[in-house]
C-alpha positions, 0 to 999 in steps of 0.5 A, a space after each residue: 882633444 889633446 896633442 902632446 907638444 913634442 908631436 907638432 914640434 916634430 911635424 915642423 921639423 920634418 918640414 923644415 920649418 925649425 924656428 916655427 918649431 923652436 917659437 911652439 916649444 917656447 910658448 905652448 904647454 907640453 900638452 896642447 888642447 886642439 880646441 883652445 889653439 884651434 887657430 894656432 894650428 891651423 895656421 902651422 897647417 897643423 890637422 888634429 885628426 891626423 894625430 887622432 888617426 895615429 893614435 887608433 
């Protein structure tokens, strides 16, 4: 799965975490694969699914 770059950016903003935010738009692709940054998401609290939900 997939999840585009500006949805985790705005995930972080919307709780207050803006330099977590500005590091993700610097260092990730515009397109994030949740398998190969699986660990990075979980780190940011970050759950695929919701985004799996969203789209459905």
């Amino acid at each position: 799965m997939h999840i585009e770059k500006a949805q985790i950016i705005a995930v972080l903003r919307s709780r207050g975490l803006h330099e977590r935010a500005d590091w993700v738009d610097r260092e990730l692709p515009p397109v994030v694969d949740t398998h190969r940054n699986g660990s990075l998401l979980r780190m940011l609290h970050i759950d695929p699914a919701a985004f799996e939900t969203a789209r459905t």
